[in-house]
C-alpha positions in Angstrom: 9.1 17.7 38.4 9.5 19.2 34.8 13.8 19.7 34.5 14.7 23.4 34.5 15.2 24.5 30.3 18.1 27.2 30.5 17.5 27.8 27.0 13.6 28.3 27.0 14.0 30.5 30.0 16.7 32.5 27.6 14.1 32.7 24.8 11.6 34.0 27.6 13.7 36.7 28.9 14.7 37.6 25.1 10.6 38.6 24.5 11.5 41.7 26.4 12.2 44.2 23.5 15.1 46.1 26.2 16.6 43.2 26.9 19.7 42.2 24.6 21.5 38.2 24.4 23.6 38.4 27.1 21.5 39.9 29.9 19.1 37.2 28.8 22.2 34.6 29.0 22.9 36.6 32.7 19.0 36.1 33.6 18.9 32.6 32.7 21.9 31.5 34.3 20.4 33.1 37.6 17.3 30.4 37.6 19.4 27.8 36.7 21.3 28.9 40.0 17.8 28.6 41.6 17.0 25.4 40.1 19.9 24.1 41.0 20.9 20.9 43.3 24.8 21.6 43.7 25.7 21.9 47.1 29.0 23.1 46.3 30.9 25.9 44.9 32.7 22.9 42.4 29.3 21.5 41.3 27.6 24.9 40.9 29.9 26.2 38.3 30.3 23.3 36.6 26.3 23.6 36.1 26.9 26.9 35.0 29.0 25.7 32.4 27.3 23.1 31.1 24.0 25.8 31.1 26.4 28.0 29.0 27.4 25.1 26.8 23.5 24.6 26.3 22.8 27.9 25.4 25.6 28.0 22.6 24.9 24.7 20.9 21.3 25.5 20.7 21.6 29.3 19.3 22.1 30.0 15.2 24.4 32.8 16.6 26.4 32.4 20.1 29.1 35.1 20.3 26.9 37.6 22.0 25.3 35.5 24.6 28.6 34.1 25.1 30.1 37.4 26.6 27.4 37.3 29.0 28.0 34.1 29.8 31.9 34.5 30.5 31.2 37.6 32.2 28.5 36.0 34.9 30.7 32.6 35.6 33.6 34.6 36.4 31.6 36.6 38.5 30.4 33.9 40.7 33.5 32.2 40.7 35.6 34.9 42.1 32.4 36.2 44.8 33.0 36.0 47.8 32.3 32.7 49.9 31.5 34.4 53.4 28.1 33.4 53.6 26.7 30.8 56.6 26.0 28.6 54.4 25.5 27.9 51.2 22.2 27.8 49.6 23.0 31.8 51.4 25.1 32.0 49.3 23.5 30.8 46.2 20.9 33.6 47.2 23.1 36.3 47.2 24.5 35.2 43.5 21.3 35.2 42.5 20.3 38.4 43.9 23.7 40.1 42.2 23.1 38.7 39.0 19.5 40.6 38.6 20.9 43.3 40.6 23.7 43.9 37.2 20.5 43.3 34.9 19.2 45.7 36.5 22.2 48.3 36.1 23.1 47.5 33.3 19.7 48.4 31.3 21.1 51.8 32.1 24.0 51.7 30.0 22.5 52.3 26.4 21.6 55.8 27.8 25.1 56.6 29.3 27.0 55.8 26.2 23.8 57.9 24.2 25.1 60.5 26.9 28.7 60.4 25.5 28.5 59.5 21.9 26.0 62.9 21.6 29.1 65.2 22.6 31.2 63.5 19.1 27.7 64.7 17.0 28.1 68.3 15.6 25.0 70.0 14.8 24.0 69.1 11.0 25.9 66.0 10.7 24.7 63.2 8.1 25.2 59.8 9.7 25.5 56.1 8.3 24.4 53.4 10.4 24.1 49.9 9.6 21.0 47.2 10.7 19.5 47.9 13.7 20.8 48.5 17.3 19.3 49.5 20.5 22.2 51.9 22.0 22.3 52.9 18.1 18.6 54.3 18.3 18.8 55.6 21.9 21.8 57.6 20.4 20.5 59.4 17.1 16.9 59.5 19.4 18.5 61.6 21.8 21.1 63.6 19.3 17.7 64.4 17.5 16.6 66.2 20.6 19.6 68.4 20.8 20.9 69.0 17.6 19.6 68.7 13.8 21.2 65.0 12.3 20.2 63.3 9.0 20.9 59.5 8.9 21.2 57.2 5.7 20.7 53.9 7.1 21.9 50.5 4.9 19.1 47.8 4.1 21.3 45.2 5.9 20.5 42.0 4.3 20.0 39.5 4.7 17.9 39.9 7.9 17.0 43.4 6.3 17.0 45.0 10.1 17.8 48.7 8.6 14.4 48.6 7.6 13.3 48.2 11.3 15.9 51.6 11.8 14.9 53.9 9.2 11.2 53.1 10.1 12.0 54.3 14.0 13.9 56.7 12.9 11.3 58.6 10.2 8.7 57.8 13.0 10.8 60.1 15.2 11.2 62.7 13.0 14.4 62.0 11.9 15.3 62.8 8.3 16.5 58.9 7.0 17.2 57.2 3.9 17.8 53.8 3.4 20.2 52.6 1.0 21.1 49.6 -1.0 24.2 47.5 1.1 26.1 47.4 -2.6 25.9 51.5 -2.2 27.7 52.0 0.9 30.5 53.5 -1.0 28.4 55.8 -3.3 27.3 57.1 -0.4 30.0 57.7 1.9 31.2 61.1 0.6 28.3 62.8 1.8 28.7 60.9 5.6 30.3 62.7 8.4 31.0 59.4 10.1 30.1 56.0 10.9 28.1 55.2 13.6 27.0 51.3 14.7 26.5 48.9 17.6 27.7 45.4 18.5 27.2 42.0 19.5 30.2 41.8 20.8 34.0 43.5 21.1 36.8 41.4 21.4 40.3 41.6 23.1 42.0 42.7 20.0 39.8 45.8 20.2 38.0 44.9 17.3 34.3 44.2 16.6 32.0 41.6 15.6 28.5 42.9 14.4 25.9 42.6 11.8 27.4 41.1 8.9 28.1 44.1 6.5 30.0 46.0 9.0 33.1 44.9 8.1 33.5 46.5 4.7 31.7 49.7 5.7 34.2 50.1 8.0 36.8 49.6 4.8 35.5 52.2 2.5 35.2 54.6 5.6 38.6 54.4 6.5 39.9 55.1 2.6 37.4 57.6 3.0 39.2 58.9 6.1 35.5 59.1 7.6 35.4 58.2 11.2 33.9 54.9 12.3 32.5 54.0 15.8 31.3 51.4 17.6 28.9 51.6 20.4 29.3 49.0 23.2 28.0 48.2 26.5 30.8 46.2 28.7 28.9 43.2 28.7 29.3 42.9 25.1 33.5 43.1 26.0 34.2 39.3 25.0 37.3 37.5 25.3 37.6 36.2 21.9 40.8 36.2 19.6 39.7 36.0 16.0 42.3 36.5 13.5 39.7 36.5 10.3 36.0 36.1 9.5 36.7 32.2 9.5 37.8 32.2 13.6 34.2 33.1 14.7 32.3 30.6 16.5 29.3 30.5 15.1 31.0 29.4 11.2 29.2 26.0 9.6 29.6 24.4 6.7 26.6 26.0 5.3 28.5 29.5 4.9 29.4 30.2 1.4 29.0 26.6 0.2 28.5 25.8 -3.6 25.3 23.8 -4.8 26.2 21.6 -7.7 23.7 21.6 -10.6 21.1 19.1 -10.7 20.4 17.6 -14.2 16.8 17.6 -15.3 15.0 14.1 -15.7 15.4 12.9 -19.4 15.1 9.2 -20.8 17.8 7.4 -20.6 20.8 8.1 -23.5 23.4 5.7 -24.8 26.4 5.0 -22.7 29.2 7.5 -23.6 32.9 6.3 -24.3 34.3 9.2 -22.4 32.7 11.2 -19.3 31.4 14.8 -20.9 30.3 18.3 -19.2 26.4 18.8 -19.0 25.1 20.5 -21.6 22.8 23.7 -19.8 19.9 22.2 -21.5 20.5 19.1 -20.0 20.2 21.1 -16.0 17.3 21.5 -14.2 15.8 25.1 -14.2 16.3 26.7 -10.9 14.5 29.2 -8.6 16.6 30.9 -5.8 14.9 31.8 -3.0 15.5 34.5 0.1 15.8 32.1 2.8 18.3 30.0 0.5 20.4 32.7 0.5 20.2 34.0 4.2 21.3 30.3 5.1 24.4 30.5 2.6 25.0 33.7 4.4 26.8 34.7 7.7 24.7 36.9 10.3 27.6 38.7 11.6 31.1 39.4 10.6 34.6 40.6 11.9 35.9 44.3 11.6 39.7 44.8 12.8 40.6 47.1 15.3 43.0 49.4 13.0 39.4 50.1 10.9 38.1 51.8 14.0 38.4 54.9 15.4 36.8 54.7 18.8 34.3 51.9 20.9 32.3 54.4 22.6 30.9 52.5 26.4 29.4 52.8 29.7 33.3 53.1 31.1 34.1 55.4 28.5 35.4 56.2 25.4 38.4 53.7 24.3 40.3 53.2 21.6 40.9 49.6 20.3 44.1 49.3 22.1 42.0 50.6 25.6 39.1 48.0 25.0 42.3 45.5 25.5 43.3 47.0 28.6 39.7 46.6 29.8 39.2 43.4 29.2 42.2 42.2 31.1 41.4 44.2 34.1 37.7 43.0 33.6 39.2 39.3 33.8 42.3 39.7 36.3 41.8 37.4 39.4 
């Protein structure tokens, strides 16, 4: 019998386009449940970690999936143990764990719901990349009220493309603009509106890389900035900079040292001397060289944002705190 691949099944569950990292994480963990040969509550979780472990050591970008990770093992760990026996019991987690899947695939259209009643009728948005509660959001403000949107090109996945495209599509009045323009633009912006991969106990936010200084010049431009976030992005992570993330490698930001071009052979110097440039090879810099010198998501602090706007509500940074230790609490 072939061994049970959490991370495949992940990647399976990830081809659904409604279906976002850590409900993937959640539906994966619930077949490694099923394929599992624990026949205790000690040997179950301890699978489930080392599933967890699997999926972040094989993913380019772990926080996300992570919170829906943490969110599902404390769930089973804290379910009740009533059943008569327990492959019952595995069942019922099971069961629960598509059952919040489920549910939660509801939750882009509550927070659309709420985050509509902060639009006023006319307003000129900025949003940055792409995100599904993001589109559901300016989708359903479109049908209400009249909204323009300038949307940044979001390198270097370019994923505001993806936006502005869904958005024009709609009939949506959209411009995308340059990510070095974000503070050309941000005069004629009402306020700042963007998703998540994931929120963290300090109340701040860890998104598409970019985010982080859009939400700087909005806040010297005393332009509101939210955050849209479903609760199973709420992740208890405590980074204190962009270097704390978990998904850093030594790749980030690194320097490549000149190569010297291939030349016969000179006389031995006395004394070591810099290159001349004609003695470097010419070089070509390409995309994908720079995406992998790049991150893929960045920090933003909590005192840069004005509200995370959820399925439980609208909170500030200090509330998403609050949350997340009630969310937690034995």
């Amino acid at each position: 019998m072939t061994p049970f691949d959490v991370y495949q099944a992940y990647r399976l569950h990830l081809l659904d386009v409604q279906i976002s990292p850590p409900l993937a994480a959640i539906l994966a963990l619930t077949q490694l449940i099923e394929n599992s040969t624990a026949g205790t509550m000690f040997e179950l979780v301890k699978d489930l970690n080392d599933g967890a472990q699997v999926l972040k050591t094989r993913s380019s970008n772990p926080i996300s999936l992570n919170a829906g990770c943490e969110l599902f093992i404390t769930f089973v760990t804290l379910f009740p143990h009533d059943s008569v026996s327990f492959a019952d019991l595995k069942t019922k987690l099971i069961r629960q764990g598509q059952q919040y899947v489920k549910e939660a695939l509801t939750y882009r259209r509550k927070i659309a719901e709420l985050a509509v009643s902060f639009i006023k009728d006319g307003s000129v948005i900025l949003t940055h990349s792409y995100s599904r509660v993001v589109m559901q959001t300016l989708l359903l403000a479109h049908e209400r009220k009249r909204i323009s949107v300038f949307v940044t090109e979001a390198r270097p996945r370019g994923l505001g493309i993806k936006t502005a495209e869904a958005l024009t599509a709609a009939g949506i009045p959209s411009t995308v603009i340059l990510d070095s323009a974000v503070a050309y633009v941000m005069e004629k912006v009402d306020f700042v509106l963007v998703g998540s991969e994931a929120v963290v106990e300090s109340g701040g936010l860890i998104n598409a890389v970019g985010s982080n200084q859009i939400a700087i010049i909005a806040k010297a431009a005393n332009k509101p900035f939210y955050a849209l976030a479903e609760s199973y992005k709420f992740h208890r992570l405590f980074p204190l900079s962009q270097y704390d993330l978990p998904n850093q490698n030594a790749r980030i930001f690194s320097f490549s040292r000149p190569k010297p071009a291939a030349s016969p052979p000179r006389q031995p110097q006395t004394s070591p001397t810099r290159p001349e440039a004609s003695d470097l090879a010419p070089v070509t810099i390409t995309q994908e060289q720079i995406s992998q010198n790049n991150p893929e998501v960045d920090y933003t602090r909590p005192d840069l944002i004005s509200l995370v706007l959820s399925d439980v509500g609208s909170l500030t940074p200090e509330g998403v705190s609050q949350y997340l230790v009630g969310m937690f609490a034995d």
